[in-house]
LOGU-799763 format. One line per field, with one value per residue: residue number from 0; x, y, z of N, C-alpha, C in turn. Coordinates in Angstrom, 2 decimals. Atoms other than C-alpha are relative to their C-alpha. Last residue first. Layout:
nr [NUM	...]
n_xx [X	...]
n_yy [Y	...]
n_zz [Z	...]
ca_xx [X	...]
ca_yy [Y	...]
ca_zz [Z	...]
c_xx [X	...]
c_yy [Y	...]
c_zz [Z	...]
END
This chain:
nr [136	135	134	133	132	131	130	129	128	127	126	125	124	123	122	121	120	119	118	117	116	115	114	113	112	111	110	109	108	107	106	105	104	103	102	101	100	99	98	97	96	95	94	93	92	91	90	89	88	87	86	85	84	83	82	81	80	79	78	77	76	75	74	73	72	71	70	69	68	67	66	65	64	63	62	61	60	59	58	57	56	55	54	53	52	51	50	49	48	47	46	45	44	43	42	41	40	39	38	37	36	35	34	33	32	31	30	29	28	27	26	25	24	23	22	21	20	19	18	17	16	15	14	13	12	11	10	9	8	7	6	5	4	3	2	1	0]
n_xx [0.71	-0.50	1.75	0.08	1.54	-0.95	0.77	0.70	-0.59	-1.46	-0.32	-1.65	-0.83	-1.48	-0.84	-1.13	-1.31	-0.14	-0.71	0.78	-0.80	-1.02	0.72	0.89	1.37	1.34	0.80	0.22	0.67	-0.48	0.40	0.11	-0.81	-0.56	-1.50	-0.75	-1.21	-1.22	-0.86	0.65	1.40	1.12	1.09	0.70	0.24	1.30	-0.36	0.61	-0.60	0.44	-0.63	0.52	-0.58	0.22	-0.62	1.44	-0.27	0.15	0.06	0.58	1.25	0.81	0.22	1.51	0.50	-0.79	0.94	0.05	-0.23	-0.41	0.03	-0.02	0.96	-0.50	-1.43	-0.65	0.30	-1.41	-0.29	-1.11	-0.52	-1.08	-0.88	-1.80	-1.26	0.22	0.56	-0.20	0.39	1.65	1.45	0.59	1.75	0.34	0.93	0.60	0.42	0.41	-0.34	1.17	0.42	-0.64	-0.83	0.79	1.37	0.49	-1.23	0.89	-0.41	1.30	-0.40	0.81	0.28	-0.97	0.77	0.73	-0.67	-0.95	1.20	-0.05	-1.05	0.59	1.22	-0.57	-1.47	0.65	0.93	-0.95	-0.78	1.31	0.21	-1.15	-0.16	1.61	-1.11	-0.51	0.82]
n_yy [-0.90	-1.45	-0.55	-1.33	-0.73	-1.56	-0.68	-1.79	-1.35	0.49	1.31	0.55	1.33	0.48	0.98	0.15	-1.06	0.57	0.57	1.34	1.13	0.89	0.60	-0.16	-0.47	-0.21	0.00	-1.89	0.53	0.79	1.23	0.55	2.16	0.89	0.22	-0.81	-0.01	-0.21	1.12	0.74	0.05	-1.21	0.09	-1.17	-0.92	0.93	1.53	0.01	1.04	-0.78	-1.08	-0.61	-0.76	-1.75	-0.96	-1.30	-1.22	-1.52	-1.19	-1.16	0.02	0.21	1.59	-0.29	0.77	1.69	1.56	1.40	1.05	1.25	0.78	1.63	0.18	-0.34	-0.53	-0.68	-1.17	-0.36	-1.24	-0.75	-1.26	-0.86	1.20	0.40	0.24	-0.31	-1.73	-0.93	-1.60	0.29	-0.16	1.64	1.07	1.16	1.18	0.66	1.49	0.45	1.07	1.03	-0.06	0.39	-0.17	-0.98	-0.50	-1.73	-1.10	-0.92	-1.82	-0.64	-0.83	-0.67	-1.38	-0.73	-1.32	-0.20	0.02	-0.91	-1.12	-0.23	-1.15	-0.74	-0.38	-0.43	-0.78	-1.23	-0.65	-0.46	-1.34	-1.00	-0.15	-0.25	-1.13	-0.45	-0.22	-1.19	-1.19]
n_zz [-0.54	0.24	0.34	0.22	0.87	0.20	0.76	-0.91	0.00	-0.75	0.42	-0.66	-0.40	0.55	-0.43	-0.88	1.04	1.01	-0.44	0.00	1.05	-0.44	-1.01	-0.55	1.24	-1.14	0.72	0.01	1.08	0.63	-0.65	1.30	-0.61	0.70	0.25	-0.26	-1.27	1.26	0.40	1.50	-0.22	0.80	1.16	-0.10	1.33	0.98	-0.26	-0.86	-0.84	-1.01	-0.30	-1.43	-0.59	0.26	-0.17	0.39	-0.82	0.31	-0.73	0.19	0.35	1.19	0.69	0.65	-0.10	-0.73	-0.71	0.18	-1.20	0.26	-0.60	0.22	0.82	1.18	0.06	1.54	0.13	0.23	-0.01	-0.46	0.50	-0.48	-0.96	0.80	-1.16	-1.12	-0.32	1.05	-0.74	-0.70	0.82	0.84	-0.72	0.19	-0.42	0.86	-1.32	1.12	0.79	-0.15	-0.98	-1.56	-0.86	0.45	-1.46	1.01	0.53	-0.02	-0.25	0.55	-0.46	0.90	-0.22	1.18	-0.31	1.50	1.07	-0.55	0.43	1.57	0.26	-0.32	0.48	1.57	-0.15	-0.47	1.21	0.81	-0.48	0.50	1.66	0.62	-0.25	0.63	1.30	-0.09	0.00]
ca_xx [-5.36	-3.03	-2.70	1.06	1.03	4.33	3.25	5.52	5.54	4.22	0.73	-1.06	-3.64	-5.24	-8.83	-9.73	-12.21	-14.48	-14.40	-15.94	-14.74	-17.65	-19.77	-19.15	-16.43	-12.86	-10.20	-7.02	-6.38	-5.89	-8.25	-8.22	-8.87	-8.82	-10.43	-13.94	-15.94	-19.51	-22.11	-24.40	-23.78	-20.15	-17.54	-14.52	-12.93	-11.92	-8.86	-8.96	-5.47	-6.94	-5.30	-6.68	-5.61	-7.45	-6.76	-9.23	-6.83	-8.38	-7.68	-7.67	-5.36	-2.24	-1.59	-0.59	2.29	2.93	1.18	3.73	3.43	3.94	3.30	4.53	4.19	7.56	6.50	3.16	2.34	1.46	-1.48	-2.38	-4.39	-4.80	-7.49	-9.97	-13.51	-16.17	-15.03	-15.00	-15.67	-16.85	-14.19	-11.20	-9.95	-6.51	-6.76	-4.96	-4.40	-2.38	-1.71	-1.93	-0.27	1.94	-0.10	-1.86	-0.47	1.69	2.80	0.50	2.85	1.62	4.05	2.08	4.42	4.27	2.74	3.75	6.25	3.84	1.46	4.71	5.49	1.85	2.31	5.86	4.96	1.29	3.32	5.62	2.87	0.79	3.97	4.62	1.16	0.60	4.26	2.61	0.00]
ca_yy [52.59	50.38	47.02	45.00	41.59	39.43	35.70	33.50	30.02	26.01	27.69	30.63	31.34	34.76	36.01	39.40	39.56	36.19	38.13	40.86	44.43	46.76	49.12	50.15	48.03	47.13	44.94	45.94	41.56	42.26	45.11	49.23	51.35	55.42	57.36	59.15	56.03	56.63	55.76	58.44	60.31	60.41	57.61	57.12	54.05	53.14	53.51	57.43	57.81	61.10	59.31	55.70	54.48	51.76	47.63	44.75	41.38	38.19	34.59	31.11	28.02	27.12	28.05	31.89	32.39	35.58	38.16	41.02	44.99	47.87	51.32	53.51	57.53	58.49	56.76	55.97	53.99	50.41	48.93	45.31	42.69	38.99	36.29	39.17	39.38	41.23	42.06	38.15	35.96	32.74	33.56	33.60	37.28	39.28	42.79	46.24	49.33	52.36	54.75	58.67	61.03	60.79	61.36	60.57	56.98	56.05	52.89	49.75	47.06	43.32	40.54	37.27	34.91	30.81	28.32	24.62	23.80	24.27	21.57	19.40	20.30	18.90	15.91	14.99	15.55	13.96	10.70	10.84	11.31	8.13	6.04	6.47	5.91	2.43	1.69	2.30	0.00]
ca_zz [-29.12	-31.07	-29.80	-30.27	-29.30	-28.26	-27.12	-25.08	-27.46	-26.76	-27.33	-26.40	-28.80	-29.45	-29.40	-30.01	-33.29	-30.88	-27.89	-29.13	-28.34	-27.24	-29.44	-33.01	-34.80	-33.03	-34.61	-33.21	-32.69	-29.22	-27.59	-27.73	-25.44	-25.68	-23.30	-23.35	-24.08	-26.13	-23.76	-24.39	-20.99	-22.27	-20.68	-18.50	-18.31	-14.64	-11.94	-11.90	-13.64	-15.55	-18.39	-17.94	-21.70	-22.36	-22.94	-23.78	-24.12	-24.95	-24.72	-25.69	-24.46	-23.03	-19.84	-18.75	-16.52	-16.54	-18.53	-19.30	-19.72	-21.86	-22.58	-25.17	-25.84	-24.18	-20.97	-20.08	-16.77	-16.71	-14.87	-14.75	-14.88	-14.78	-15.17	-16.08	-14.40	-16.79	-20.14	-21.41	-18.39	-20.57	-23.18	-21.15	-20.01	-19.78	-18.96	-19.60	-17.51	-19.76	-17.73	-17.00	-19.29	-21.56	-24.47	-27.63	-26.92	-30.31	-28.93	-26.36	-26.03	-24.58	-23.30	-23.00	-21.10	-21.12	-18.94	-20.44	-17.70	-14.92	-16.65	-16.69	-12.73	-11.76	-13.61	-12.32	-8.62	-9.11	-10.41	-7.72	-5.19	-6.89	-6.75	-3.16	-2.38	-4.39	-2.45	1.14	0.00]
c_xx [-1.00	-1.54	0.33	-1.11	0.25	-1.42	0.14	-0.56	-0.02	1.52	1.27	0.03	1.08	0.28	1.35	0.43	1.12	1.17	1.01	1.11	-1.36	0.69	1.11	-0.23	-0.57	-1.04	-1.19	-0.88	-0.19	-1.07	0.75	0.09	-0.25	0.08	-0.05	1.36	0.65	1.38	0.98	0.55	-0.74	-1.48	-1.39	-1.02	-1.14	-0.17	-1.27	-0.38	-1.35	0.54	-0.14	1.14	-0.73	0.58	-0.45	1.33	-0.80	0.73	-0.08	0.14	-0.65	-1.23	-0.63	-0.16	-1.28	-0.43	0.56	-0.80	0.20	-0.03	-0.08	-0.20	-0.18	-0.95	0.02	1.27	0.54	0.67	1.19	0.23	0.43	-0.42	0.60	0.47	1.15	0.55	-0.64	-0.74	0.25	-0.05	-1.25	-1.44	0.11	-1.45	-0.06	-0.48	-0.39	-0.85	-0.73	0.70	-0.98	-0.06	0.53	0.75	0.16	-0.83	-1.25	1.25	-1.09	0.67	-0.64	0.57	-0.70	-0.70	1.26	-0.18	-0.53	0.33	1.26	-0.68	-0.23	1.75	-0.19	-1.10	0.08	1.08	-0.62	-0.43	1.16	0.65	-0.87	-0.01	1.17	0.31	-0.69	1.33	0.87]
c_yy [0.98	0.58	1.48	0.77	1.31	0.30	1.60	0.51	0.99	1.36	-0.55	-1.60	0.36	-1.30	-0.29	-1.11	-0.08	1.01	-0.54	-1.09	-1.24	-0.84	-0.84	-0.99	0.87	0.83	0.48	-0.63	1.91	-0.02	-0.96	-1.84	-0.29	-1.00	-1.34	-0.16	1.76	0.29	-0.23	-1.51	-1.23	-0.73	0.81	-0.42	1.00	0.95	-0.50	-1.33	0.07	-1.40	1.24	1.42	0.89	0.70	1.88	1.05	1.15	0.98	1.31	1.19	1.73	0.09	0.32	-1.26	-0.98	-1.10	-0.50	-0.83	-1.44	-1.01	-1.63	-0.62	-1.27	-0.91	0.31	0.57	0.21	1.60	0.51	1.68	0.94	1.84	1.17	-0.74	-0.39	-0.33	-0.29	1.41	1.36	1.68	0.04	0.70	-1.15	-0.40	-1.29	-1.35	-0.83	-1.05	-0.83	-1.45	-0.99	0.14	-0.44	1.51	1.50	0.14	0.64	1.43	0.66	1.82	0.94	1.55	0.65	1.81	0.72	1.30	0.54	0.55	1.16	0.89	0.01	0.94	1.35	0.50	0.54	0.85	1.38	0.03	0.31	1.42	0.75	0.43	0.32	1.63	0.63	0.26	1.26]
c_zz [-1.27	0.39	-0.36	0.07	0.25	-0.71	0.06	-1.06	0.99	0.19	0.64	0.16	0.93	0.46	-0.37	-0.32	0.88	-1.11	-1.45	-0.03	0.19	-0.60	0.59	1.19	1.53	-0.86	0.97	-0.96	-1.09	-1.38	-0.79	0.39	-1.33	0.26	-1.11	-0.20	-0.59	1.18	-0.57	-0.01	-0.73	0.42	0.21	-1.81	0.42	-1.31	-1.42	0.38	1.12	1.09	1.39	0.25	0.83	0.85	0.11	0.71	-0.27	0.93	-0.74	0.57	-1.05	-0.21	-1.03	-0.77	-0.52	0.54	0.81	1.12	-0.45	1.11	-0.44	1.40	-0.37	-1.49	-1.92	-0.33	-1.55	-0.11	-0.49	-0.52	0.88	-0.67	0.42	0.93	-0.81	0.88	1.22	0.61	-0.74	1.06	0.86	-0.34	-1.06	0.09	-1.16	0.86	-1.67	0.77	-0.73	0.39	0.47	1.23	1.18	0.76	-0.68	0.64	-0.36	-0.65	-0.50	-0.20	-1.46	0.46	-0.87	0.39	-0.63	0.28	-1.01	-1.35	0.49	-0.46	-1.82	-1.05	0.19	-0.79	-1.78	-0.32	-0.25	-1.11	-0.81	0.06	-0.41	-1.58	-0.75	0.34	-0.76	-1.74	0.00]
END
């Protein structure tokens, strides 16, 4: 019995460190900001919480009209980034009576129509690679 254990815990061991192994970086620039003021906050999401709880995010400030951050850790699979420049640095997008945003975001893929991104024009893969994406505001 106590071998049955043994062998289950060194199985688990090597299992858990292979998934590990597979998590890879998603490093995200944001150029030609408007200005240098503020930052840039962006957001990871999976498809089911798309635009309302991100796996990860983060805040970057603006420097010389380029922000920039990195994912870490991020298992294989689907994903979106939604990004906007928070110039008044008040922690949230700003937006006109009408609905119409005030600051600049933009979202993997820089495919944005009328009205919120969609998951589906975002998505990206992460695979056996780190992932380098450029959005333009």
């Amino acid at each position: 019995m106590k071998f049955i254990i043994t062998i289950t815990l060194i199985l688990f061991f090597f299992c858990t460190q292979f998934l590990f192994a597979q998590e890879r970086n998603v490093s995200v620039s944001v150029v030609n900001l408007s200005s240098n003021k503020g930052n840039v906050v962006f957001s990871l999401f999976h498809q089911g919480d798309f635009l309302r709880k991100p796996l990860q995010a983060k805040a970057s400030p603006v420097q010389d009209s380029l922000s920039n951050v990195t994912f870490k850790a991020v298992a294989p699979g689907e994903y979106a980034i939604v990004c906007y420049h928070d110039e008044n640095e008040n922690g949230k997008m700003d937006f006109q009576p009408n609905g119409i945003p005030l600051e600049a975001y933009g979202a993997s893929n820089n495919i944005l129509r009328f009205g919120p991104p969609q998951f589906e024009d975002a998505k990206f893969r992460v695979r056996d690679k780190n992932v380098s994406l450029e959005i333009k505001l």
